[in-house]
C-alpha positions as CSV (number, residue, x, y, z in Angstrom):
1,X,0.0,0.0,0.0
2,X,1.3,3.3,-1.1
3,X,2.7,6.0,1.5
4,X,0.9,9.3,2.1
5,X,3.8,10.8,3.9
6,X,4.9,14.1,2.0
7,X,8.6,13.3,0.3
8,X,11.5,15.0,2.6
9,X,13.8,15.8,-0.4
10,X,16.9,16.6,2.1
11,X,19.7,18.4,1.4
12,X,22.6,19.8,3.2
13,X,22.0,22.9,5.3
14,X,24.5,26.1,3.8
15,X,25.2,28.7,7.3
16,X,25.4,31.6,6.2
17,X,28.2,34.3,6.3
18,X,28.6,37.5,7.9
19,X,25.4,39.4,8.6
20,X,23.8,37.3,6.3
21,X,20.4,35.2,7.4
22,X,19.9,31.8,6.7
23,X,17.4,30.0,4.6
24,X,14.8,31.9,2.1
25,X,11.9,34.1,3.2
26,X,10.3,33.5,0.0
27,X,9.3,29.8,-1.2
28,X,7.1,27.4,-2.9
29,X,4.9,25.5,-0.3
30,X,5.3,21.6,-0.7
31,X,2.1,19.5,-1.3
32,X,0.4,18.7,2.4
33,X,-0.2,14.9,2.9
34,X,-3.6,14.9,1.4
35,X,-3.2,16.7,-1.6
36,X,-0.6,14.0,-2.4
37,X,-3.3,11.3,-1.4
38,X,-5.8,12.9,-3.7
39,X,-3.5,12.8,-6.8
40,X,-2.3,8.9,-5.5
41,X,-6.4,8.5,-6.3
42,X,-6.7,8.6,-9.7
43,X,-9.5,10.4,-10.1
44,X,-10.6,14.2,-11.4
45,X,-10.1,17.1,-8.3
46,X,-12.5,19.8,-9.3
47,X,-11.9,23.1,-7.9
48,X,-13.5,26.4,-7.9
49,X,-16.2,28.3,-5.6
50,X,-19.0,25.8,-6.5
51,X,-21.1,24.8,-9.2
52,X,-24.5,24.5,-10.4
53,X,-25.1,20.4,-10.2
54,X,-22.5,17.7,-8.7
55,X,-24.3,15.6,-10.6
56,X,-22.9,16.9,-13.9
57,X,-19.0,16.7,-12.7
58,X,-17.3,14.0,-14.8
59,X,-16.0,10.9,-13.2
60,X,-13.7,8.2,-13.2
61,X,-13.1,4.8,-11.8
62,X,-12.2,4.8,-8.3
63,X,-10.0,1.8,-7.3
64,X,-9.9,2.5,-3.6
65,X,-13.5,2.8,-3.0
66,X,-14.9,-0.3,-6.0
67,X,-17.3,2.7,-8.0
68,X,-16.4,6.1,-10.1
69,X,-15.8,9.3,-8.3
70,X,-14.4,12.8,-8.5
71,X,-13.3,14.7,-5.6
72,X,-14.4,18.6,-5.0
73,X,-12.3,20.9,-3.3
74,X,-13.6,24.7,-3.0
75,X,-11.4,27.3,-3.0
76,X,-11.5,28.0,1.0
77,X,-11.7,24.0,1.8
78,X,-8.5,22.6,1.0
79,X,-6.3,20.6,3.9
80,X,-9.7,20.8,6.0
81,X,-12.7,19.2,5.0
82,X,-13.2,17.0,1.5
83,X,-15.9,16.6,-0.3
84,X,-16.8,13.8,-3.3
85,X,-19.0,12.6,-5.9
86,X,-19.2,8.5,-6.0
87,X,-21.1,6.9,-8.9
88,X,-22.3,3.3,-7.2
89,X,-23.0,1.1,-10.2
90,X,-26.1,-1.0,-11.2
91,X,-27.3,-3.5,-8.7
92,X,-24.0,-3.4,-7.5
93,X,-21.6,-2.0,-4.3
94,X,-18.9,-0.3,-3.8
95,X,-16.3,-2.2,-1.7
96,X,-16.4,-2.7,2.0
97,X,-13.9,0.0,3.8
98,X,-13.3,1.7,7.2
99,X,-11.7,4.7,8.1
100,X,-10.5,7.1,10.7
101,X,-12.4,9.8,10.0
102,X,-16.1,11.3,10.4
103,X,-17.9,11.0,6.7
104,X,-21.3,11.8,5.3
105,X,-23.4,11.3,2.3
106,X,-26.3,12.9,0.2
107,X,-28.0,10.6,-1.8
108,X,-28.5,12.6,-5.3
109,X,-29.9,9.7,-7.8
110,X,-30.7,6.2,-6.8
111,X,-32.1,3.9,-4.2
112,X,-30.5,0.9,-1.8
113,X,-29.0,-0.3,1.4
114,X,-26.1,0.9,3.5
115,X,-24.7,-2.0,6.1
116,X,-22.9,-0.9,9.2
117,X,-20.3,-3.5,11.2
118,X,-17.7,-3.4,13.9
119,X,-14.4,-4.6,13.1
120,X,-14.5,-8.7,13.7
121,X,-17.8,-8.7,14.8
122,X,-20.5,-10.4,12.6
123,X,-23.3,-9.1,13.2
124,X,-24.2,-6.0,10.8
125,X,-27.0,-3.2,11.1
126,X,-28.4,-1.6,7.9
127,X,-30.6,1.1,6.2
128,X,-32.3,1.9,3.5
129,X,-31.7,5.3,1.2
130,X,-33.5,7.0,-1.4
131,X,-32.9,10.7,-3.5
132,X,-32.5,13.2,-0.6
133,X,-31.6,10.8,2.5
134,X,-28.5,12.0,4.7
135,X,-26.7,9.4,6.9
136,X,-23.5,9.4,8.3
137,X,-21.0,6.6,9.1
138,X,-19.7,6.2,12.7
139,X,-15.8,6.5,12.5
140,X,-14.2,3.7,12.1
141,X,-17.2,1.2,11.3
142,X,-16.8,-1.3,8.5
143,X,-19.7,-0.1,5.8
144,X,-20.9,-1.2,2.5
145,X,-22.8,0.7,0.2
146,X,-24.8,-1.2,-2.2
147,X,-27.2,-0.1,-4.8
148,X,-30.3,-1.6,-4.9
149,X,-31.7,-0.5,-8.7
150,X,-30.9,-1.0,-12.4
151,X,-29.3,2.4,-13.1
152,X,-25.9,3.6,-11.7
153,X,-27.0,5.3,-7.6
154,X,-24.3,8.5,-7.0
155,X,-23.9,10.3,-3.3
156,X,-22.4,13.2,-2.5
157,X,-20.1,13.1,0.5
158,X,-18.0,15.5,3.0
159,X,-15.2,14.2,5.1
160,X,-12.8,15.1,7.8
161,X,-10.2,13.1,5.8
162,X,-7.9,16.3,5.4
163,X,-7.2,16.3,9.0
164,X,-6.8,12.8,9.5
165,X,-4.2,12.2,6.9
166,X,-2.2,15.9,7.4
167,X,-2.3,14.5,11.1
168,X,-1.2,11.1,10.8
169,X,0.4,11.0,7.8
170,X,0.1,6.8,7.8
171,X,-2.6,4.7,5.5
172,X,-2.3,2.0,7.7
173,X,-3.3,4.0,10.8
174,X,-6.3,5.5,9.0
175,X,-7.6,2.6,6.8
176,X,-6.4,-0.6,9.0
177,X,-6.7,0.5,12.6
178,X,-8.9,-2.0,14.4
179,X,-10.1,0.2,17.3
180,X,-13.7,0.4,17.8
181,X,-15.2,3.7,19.4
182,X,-18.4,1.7,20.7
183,X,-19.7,5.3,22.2
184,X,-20.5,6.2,18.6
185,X,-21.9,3.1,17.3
186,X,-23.0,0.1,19.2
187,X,-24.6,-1.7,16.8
188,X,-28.4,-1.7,18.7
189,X,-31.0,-2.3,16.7
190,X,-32.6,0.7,16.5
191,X,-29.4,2.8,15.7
192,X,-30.5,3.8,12.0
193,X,-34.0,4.5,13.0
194,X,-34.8,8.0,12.4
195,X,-35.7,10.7,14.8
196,X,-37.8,13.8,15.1
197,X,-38.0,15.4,18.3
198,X,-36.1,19.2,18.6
199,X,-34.2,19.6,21.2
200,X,-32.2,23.1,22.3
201,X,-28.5,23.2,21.4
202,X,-27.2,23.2,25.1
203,X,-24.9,25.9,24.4
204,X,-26.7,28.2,21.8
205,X,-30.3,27.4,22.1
206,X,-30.4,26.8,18.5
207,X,-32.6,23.8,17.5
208,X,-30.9,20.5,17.4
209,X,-32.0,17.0,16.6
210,X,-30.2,13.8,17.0
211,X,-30.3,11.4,14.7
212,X,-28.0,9.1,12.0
213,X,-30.5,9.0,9.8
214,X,-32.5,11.2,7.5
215,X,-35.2,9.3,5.0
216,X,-35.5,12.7,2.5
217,X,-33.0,15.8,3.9
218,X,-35.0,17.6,1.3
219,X,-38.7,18.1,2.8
220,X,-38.1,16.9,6.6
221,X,-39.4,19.5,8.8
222,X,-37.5,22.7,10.0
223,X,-38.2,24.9,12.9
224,X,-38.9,28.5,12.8
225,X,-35.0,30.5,13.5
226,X,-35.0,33.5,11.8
227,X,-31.8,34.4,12.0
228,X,-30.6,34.9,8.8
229,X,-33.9,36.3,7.2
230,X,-37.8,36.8,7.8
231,X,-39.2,33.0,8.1
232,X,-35.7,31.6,7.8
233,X,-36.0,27.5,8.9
234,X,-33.1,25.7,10.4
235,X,-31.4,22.7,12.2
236,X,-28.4,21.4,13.4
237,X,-28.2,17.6,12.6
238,X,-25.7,15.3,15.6
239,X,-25.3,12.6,13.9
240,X,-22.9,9.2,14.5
241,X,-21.4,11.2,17.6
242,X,-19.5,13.1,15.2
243,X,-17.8,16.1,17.1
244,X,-16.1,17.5,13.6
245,X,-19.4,17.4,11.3
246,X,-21.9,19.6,12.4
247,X,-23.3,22.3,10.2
248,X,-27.1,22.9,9.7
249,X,-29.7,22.3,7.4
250,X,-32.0,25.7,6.4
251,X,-34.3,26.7,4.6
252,X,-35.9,30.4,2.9
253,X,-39.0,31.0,2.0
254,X,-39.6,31.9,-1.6
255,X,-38.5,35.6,-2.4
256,X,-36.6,36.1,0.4
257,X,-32.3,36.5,1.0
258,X,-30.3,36.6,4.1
259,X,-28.2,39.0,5.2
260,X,-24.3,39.4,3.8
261,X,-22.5,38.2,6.6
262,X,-18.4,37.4,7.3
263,X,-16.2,34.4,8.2
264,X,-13.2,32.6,7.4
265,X,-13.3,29.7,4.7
266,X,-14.5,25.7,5.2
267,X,-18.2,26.2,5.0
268,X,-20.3,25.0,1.7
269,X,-23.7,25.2,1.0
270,X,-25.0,22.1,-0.6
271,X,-28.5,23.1,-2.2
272,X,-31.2,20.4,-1.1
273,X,-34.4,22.2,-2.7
274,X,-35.0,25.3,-5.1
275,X,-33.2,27.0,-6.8
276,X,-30.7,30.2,-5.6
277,X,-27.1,32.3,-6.0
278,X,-24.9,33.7,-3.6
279,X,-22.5,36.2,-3.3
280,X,-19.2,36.6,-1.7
281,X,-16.7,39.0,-1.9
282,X,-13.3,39.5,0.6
283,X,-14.2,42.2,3.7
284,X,-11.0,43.8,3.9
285,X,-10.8,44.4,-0.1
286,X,-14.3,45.2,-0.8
287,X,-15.8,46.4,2.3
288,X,-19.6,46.5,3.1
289,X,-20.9,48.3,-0.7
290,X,-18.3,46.8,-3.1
291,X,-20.6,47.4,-6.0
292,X,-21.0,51.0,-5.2
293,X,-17.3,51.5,-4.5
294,X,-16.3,50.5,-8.0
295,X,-14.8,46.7,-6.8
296,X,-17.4,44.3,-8.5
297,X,-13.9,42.3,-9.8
298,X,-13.9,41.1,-6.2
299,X,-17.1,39.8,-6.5
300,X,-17.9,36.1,-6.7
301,X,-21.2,35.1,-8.3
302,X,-22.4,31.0,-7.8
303,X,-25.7,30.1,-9.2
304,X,-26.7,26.6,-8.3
305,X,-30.0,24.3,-8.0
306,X,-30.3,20.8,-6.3
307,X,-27.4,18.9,-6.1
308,X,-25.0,22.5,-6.3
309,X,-23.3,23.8,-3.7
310,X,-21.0,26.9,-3.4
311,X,-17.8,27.7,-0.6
312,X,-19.4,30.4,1.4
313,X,-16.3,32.1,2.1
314,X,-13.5,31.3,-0.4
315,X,-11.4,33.3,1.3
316,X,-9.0,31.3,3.6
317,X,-9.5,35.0,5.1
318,X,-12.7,36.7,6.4
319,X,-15.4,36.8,3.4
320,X,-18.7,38.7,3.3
321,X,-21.2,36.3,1.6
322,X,-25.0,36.3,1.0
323,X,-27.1,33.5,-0.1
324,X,-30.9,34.2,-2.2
325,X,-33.7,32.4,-3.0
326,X,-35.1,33.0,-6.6
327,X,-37.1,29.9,-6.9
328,X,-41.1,29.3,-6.7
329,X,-40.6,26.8,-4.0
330,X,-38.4,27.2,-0.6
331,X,-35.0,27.5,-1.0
332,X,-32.5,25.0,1.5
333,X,-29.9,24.8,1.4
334,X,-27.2,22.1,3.9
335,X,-24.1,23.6,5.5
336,X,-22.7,20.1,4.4
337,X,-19.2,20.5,5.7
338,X,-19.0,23.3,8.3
339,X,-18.5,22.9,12.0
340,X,-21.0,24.5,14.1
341,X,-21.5,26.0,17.9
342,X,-19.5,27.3,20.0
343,X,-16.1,27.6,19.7
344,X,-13.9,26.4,22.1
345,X,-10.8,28.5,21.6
346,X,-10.2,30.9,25.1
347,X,-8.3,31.1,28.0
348,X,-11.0,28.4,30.0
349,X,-14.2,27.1,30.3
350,X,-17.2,29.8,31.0
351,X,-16.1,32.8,28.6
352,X,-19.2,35.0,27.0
353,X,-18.8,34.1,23.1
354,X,-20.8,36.6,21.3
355,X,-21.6,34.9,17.9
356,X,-20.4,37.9,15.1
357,X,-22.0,36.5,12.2
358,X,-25.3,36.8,14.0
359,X,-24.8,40.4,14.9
360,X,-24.5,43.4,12.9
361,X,-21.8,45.4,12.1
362,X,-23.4,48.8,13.7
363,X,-22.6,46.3,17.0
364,X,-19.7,44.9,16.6
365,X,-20.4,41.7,14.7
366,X,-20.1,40.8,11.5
367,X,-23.5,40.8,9.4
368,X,-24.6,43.9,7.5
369,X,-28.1,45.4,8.4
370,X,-30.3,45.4,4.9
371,X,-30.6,49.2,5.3
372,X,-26.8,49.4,4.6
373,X,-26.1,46.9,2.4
374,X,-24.9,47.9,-1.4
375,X,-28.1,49.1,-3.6
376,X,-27.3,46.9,-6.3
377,X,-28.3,43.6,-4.3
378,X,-32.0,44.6,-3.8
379,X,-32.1,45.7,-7.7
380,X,-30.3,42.4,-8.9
381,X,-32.7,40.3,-6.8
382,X,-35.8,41.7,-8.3
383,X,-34.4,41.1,-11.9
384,X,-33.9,37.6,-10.7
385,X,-37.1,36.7,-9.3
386,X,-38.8,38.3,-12.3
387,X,-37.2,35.8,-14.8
388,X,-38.3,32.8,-12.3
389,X,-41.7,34.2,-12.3
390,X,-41.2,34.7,-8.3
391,X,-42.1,37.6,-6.3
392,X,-40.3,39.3,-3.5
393,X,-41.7,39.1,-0.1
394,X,-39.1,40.3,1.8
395,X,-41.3,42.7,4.7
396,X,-40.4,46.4,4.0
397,X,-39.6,47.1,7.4
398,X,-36.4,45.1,7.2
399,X,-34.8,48.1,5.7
400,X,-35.7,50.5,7.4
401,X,-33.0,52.4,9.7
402,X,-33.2,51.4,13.3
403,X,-33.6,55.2,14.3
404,X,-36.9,55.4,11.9
């Protein structure tokens, strides 16, 4: 089995003379462990801010995982989170396989069965999946995905294997480890069985809801948040005990648009229903009216529909973005690979955390109140929802000036 450690091309150290300094200040930086597993693949990479179907991407046969594949990395993803498309073929599976880290899938096209086993155990758990279901394997479980109808099945999937292979930099550590971490799967019965009832995030109060297994992602409920716009729906799946794939599932109503808001890179929308665009654009460079201050070549423009997606902040530094509905129906969207709550960076336990990208920049946070956000968004918008047949019904009094 091939090595992912990165090649140490050594060569003898030179000291320098006089007042001189040793080394270079400028350099080429060397491939990180799992860019160099992604080209020992064989299969396509795709790059860029998103795209407007997965399903179109072209694939290629994938040796490792028994199906065809292509691997996405969006600018403001890579050496964090991956993402993939696999292509399962007719009444057939892909080829058993464990790992050591936390993995997802969307099911775009297709139906069949997903089986679930410890390492030398025999006795297996499994599902069934449809267009739209989300599950997640529990790290470090045997799986098999098999397709259960006469055309070729294909998943999306997002993965913590960035970190795992940067980290450990050994495929027999992550692909051959025999450790089982029974407090994420313990094979019961009823492990796969899906569940409905909201809970509060015990840190946020956001909702939550626990469970490993979602029959459609697409049209499950979604509780009232309205954080991001007027009527805007949203969740925070747990699922498989992972602590590194979080995100949340959201939704907009028809003819409306959240507010632009900033962040560093990793997170990408996955579009679930409707159809929508976003737009992102680098704080520092463009600041809070880019269009209006002559910098639209900073601008990035993603249309997408089911089964597209789009890096919210392609930045790796902090990028405003903002995401619109121009579709008849609802608009969600799946923060498929993004890590959500709170953070966990301080001194200690028990600091206040004040969540920026929640709060407006007239208070210190990071989202820009509709009243002073660039003119050209509301126009653009209406042209959009005009050629869609839409209308916009986003309340009036959203833009008006706190003081009014």
């Amino acid at each position: 089995m091939k090595s992912i450690m990165v090649a140490d091309a050594s060569r003898p150290f030179i000291e320098p003379t006089g007042d001189a300094k040793a080394g270079s200040l400028q350099y080429r930086r060397p491939p990180s462990a799992w860019e160099q597993f992604q080209k020992e693949e064989g299969i396509p990479v795709y790059k860029g801010v998103g795209m407007y179907d997965s399903r179109e991407l072209p694939r290629e046969d994938w040796e490792r995982v028994g199906g065809r594949g292509t691997y996405i990395q969006l600018f403001g993803t890579n050496n964090q989170t991956g993402m993939f498309v696999v292509e399962v073929p007719a009444r057939g599976a892909l080829t058993p396989q464990k790992h050591l880290y936390e993995e997802r899938y969307i099911v775009l096209e297709g139906s069949g069965t997903t089986e679930v086993w410890k390492e030398g155990s025999t006795k297996r758990t499994a599902f069934e999946w449809r267009p739209w279901s989300l599950f997640s394997i529990p790290l470090n479980a045997w799986f098999r995905i098999a397709n259960g109808t006469s055309s070729p099945a294909l998943l999306l999937g997002a993965n913590t294997a960035p970190l795992a292979i940067n980290t450990y930099q050994s495929r027999g550590f992550i692909f051959d480890n025999p450790f089982s971490f029974d407090e994420r799967y313990d094979a019961s019965e009823d492990y796969w069985k899906p569940r409905n009832q909201i809970e509060a995030h015990p840190v946020t109060g956001r909702a939550l809801l626990k469970t490993n297994l979602f029959p459609n992602v697409a049209s499950c409920p979604l509780p009232l948040d309205n954080h991001r716009a007027a009527g805007y729906r949203r969740v925070e799946p747990k699922m498989a005990g992972n602590t590194l794939l979080r995100g949340f599932i959201a939704e907009y109503p028809s003819g409306r648009y959240s507010k632009a808001h900033a962040h560093a890179g990793g997170a990408v929308l996955v579009c679930l229903k409707g159809k929508g665009y976003s737009f992102t654009w680098p704080r520092e460079q463009g600041g809070l009216t880019p269009w209006r201050a002559g910098k639209t070549d900073l601008v990035k423009m993603q249309e997408y529909r089911a089964g597209g997606m789009v890096s919210a902040a392609p930045g790796p530094a902090n990028w405003f973005h903002q995401h619109f509905a121009i579709s008849k129906e609802p608009f969600r969207v799946f923060n498929f690979t993004g890590v959500s709550g709170q953070s966990n960076r301080g001194n200690e336990g028990g600091e206040l955390v004040r969540k920026a990208t929640l709060i407006d920049t007239t208070e210190g946070g990071s989202t820009i109140p509709y009243h002073l956000e660039d003119p050209f968004v509301r126009g653009y918008y209406r042209s959009r929802l005009e050629e869609e047949g839409a209308e916009l019904t986003m309340p009036p009094a959203l833009y008006a000036h706190p003081r009014a």
